[in-house]
C-alpha positions in Angstrom: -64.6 -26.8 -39.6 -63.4 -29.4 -37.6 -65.5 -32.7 -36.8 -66.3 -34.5 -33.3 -64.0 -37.3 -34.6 -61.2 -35.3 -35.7 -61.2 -33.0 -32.1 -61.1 -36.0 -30.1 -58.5 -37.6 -32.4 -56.0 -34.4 -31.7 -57.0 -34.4 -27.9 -55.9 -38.5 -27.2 -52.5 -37.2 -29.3 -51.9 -34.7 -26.8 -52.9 -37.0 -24.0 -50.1 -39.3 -25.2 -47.7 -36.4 -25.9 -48.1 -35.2 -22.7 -47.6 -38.8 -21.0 -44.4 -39.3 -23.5 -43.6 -36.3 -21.5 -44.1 -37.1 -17.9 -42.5 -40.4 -18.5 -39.3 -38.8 -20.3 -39.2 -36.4 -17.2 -39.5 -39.4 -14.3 -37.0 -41.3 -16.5 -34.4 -38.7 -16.0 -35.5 -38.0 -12.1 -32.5 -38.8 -9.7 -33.7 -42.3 -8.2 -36.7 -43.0 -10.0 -34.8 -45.4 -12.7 -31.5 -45.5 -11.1 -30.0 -43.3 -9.1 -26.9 -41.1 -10.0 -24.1 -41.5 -8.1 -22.8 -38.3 -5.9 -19.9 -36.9 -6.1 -18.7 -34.3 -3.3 -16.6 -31.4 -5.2 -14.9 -28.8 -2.5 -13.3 -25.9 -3.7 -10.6 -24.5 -1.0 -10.0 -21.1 -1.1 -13.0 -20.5 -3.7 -10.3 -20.0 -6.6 -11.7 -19.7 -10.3 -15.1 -19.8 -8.8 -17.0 -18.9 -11.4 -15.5 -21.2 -14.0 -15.4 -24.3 -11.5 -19.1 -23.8 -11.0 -19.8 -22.9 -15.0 -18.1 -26.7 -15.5 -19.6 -28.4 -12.5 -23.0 -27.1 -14.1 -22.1 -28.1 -17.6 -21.2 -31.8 -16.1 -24.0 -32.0 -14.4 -26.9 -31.5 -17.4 -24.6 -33.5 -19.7 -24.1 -36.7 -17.5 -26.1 -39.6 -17.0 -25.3 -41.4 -14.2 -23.0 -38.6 -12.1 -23.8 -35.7 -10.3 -21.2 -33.3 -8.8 -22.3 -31.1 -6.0 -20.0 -28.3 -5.8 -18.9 -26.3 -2.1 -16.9 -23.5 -2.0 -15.0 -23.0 1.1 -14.0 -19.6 1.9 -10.0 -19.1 3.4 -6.9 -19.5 2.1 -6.3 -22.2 -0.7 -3.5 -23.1 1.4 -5.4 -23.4 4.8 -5.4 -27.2 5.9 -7.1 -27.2 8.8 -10.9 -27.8 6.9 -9.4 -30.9 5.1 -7.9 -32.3 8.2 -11.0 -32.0 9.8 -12.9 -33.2 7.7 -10.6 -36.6 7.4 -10.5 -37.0 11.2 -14.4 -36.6 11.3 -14.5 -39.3 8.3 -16.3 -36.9 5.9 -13.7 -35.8 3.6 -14.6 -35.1 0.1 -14.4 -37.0 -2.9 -12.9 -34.4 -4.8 -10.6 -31.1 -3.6 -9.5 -28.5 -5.9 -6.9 -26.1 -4.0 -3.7 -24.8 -4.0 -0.1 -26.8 -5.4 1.2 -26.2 -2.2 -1.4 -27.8 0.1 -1.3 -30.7 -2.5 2.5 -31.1 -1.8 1.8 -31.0 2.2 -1.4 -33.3 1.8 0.3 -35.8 -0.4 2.2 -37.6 2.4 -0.7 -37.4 5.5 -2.9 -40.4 4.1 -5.2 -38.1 3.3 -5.0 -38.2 -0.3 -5.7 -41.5 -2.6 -3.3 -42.8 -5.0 -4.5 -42.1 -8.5 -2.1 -43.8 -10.2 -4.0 -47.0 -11.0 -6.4 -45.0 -13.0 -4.3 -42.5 -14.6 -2.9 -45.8 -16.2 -6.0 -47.6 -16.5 -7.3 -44.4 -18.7 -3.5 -44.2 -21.1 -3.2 -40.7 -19.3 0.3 -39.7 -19.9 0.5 -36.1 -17.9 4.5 -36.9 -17.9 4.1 -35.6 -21.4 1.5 -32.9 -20.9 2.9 -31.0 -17.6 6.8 -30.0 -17.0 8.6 -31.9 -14.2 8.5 -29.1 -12.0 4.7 -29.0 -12.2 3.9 -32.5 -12.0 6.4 -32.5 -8.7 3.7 -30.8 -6.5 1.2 -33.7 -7.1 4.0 -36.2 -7.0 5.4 -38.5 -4.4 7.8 -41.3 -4.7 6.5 -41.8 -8.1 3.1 -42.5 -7.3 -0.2 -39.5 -8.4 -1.9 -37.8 -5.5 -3.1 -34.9 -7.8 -3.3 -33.8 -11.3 -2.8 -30.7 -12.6 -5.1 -28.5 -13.9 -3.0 -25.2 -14.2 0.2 -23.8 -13.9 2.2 -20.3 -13.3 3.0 -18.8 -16.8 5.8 -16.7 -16.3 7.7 -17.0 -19.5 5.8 -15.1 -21.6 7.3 -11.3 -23.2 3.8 -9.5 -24.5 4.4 -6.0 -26.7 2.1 -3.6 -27.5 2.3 -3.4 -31.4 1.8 -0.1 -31.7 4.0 1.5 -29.0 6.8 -0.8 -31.2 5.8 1.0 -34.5 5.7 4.3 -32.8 9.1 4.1 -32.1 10.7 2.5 -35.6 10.5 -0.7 -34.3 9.7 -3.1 -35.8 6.1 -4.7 -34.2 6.3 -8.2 -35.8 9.5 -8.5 -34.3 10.4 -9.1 -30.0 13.4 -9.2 -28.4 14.8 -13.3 -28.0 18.0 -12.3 -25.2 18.8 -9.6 -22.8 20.5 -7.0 -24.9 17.6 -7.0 -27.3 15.5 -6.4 -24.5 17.5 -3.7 -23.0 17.5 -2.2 -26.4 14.0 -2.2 -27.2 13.6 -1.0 -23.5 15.8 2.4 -24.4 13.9 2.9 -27.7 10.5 2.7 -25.5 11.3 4.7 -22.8 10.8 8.5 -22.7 11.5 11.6 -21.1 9.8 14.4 -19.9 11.1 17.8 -19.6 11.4 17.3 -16.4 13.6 14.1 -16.9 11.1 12.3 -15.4 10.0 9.3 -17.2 6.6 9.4 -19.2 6.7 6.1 -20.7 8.8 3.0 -19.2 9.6 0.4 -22.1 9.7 -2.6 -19.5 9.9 -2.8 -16.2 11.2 -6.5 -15.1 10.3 -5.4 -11.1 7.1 -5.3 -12.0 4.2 -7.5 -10.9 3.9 -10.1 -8.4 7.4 -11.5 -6.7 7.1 -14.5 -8.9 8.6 -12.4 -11.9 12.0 -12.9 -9.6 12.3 -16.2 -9.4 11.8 -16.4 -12.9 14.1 -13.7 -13.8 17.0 -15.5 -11.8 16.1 -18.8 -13.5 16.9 -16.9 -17.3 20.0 -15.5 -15.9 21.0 -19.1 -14.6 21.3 -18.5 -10.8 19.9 -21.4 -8.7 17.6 -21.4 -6.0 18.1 -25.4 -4.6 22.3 -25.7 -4.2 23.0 -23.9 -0.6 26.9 -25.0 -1.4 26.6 -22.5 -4.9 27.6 -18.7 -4.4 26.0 -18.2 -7.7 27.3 -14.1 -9.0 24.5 -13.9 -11.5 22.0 -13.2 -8.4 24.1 -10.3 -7.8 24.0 -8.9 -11.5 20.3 -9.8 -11.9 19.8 -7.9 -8.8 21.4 -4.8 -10.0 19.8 -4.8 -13.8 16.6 -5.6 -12.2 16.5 -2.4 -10.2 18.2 -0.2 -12.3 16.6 -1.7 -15.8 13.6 1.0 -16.6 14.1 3.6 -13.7 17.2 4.3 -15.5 17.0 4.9 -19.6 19.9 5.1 -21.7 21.1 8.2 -23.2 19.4 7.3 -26.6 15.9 7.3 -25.5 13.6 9.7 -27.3 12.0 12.6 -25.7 8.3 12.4 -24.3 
């Protein structure tokens, strides 16, 4: 049974647990102690919204003296006009997360700051984290307007394992030039009665018009020299088209 001294022992223990409490909470309050400092995050275009605003949330609980609050602007991620507004009507953001393109256009209006001083101040070398061609969006004369947090990945051959196997190929192994890709392409490939094809092996037409420009850079044609009348744009045109509509006389029936 518990005494008069002992029950008012454990309520004057809760009394201070509950004031550790209250403290610990005001301590933490947004301008009680000190007050965090805002940062203004806009997302143009709303792309990756849900991972932006998973990390924004995960800064947030985890830092002590920042807060980011996150807006997601809808429109096109390379639609201007809300950032030039904004800067005319002095209340651009601190932060803008939007298309490479808009960067590139941005980068030369004023608009953007120069983040090299503290990409050097931090020993951030993203010279040797990003290709040339990425780092050239954010980029001018040398100096950092932007840093990268993605890029296009359009080099990469996936396989389906089993399709290889089902076919005596062997599935640890994928095609490293064109011919090998034409040949597992022939070997994948089948027929129906009807002549129609029932499986297509690979299809390099397929997808989004980016797969062109990176088909023409593997076959060496170049996109920047107006002077060059380069004939591999022709050929890549032609196996392009004709690559997967068209099987060889080896592939195996349906």
């Amino acid at each position: 049974m518990t005494s008069a001294n002992e029950l008012k022992s454990k309520v004057v223990t809760c009394i201070r647990l509950l004031m550790i409490a209250m403290l610990l909470v005001l301590m933490t309050a947004p301008g009680i102690l000190a007050a965090k400092t805002k940062v203004d995050y806009w997302n143009v275009g709303g792309a990756q919204k849900e991972y932006i605003e998973h990390m924004v949330e995960a800064f947030n609980r985890t830092s002590a003296d920042i807060v980011v609050e996150h807006t997601r602007l809808a429109g096109s991620s390379s639609d201007l006009s809300q950032i030039v507004a904004a800067h005319v009507s002095g209340s651009v953001p601190d932060l803008i997360y939007t298309d490479r393109g808009a960067i590139r256009n941005l980068r030369a209006t004023g608009i953007l700051m120069d983040l090299t001083p503290y990409i050097e101040r931090e020993g951030w070398d993203l010279r040797r984290e990003w290709v040339s061609a990425t780092l050239g969006t954010v980029i001018l004369k040398d100096r950092f307007y932007g840093i990268p947090v993605d890029a296009l990945v359009m080099t990469a051959l996936f396989r389906n394992k089993a399709m290889f196997a089902d076919v005596g190929l062997d599935p640890e192994w994928a095609p490293t030039t064109i011919a090998e890709l034409e040949e597992a392409d022939r070997r994948l490939t089948r027929l129906g009665s009807d002549g129609r094809a029932t499986q297509v092996g690979f299809v390099p037409w397929g997808g989004v018009g980016q797969h062109a420009f990176m088909w023409s850079l593997l076959w060496g044609s170049d996109w920047w020299d107006p002077t060059k009348n380069n004939p591999f744009s022709t050929d890549l045109a032609i196996w392009s088209c004709f690559n997967g509509a068209n099987p060889g006389p080896d592939a195996p029936p349906a």
